[in-house]
N, C-alpha and C positions, 0 to 999 in steps of 0.2 A: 365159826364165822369171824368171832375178833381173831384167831390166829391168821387166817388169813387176811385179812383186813391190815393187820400188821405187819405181819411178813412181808405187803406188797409194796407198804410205805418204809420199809426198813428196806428192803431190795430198790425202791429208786434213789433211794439216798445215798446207797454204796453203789450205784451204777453212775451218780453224777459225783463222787468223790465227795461228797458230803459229811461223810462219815468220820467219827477219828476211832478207828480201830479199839485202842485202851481205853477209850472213855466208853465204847459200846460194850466192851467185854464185861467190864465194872458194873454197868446197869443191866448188861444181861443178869447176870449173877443176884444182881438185886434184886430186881424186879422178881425172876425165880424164885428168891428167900422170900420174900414178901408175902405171892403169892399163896406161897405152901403156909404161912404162918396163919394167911388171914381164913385158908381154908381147914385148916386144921383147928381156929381159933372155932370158925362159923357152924362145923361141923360140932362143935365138940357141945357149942350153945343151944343147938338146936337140938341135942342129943336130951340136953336139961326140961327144955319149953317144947310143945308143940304147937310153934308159932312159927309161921312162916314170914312176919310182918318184919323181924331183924333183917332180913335180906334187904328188901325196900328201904328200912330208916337206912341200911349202910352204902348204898348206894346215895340216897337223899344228902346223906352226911357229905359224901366227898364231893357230890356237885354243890352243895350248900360252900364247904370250905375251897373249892375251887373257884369259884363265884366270888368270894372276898379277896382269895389269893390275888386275881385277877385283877379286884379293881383297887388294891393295893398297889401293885405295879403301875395302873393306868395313874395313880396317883403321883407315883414316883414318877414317872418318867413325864409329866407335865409340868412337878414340880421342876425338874433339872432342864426342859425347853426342848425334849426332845418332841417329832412329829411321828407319824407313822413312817413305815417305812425301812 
């Protein structure tokens, strides 16, 4: 479901010219290493514990550090007078 979820917002973005080619390739590549790292990581914990509750905190974790990410930026960018937009 998120591959294609993704796929279809990465397909309207290269259809409106959105895209910068080298910058996509780069975080394709990324995002792939990442993936494999944090599954092989999640895999390997859970191989230790029989708990399933790590998946939850890790998911919790990155919308927790998404959520500050966020209103870090909203911070900045009201400090500098920008609006939406």
């Amino acid at each position: 479901m998120i591959l294609y979820t993704s796929f279809t917002a990465t397909t309207s973005f290269f259809v409106f010219g959105l895209v910068v080619k080298d910058y996509a390739a780069v975080c394709f590549f990324l995002g792939f290493g990442a993936t494999w790292v944090g599954q092989v990581g999640m895999t390997k914990l859970m191989e230790g514990n029989e708990r399933n509750s790590y998946i939850a905190f890790s998911i919790g974790g990155v919308v927790a550090v998404s959520a500050v990410m966020m209103g870090v930026q909203s911070i900045i960018s009201l400090a500098e007078g920008k609006t939406g937009g």
